[in-house]
N, C-alpha and C positions, 0 to 999 in steps of 0.2 A: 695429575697433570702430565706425567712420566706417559702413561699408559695412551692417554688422549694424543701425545705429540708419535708417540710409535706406529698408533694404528691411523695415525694423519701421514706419517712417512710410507709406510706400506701400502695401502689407498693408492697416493702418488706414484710409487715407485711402478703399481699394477696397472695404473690408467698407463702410464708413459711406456710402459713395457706392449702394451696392446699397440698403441697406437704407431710404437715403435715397429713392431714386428706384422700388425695385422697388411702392411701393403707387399710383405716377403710371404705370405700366409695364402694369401689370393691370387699372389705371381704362379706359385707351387700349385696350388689348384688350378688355373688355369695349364700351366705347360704340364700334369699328370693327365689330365682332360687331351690336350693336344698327343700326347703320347702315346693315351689309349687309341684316340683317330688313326695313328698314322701307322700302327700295331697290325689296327684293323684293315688298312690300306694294303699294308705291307702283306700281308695272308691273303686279300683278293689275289695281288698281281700275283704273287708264289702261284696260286692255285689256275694262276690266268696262262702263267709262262709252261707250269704243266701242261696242260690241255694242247699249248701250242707246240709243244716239242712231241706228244702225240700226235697230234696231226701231219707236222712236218716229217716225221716217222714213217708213219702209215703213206704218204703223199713219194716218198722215196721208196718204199719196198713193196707197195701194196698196186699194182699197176691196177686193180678194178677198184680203188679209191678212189687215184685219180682221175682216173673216165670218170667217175660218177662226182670227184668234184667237177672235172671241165664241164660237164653237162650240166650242171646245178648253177655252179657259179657264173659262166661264159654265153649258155646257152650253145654248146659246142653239139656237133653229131657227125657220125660218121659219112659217107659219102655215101653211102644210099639209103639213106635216112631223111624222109623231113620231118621240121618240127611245127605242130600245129599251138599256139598259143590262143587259149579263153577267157574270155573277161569272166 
């Protein structure tokens, strides 16, 4: 009877210890989930702000950059230049 009331207390003690912990269990996986995301956010923009401090570089020390941006981006050209656009 000893043995039957122990392994009835232990039983209890592990259903209530689940149901205790399993909504702290799910939180945890959810915000490790959410922290891999924002990991992986965080490493885009890094790689995004690179690129831009390149360009902004090159846009300041490179004068045939930025002709070749103005003319890309603006559709800029010099003054005895025209520019013919095709569909």
């Amino acid at each position: 009877m000893r043995f039957v009331m122990t392994v009835f207390l232990l039983t209890a003690a592990a259903v209530i210890g689940i149901i205790v912990l399993e909504p702290v269990s799910s939180d945890y996986r959810r915000q490790s989930a959410d922290e891999k995301l924002l990991k992986q956010k965080l490493a885009r923009l890094r790689d995004e702000n690179t690129e831009l401090k390149k360009e902004i570089y090159r846009m300041k020390n490179d004068p045939f950059y930025l002709e070749k941006y103005a003319r890309d981006a603006f559709g800029l050209a010099r003054s005895n230049e025209y520019i013919y656009k095709f569909d």
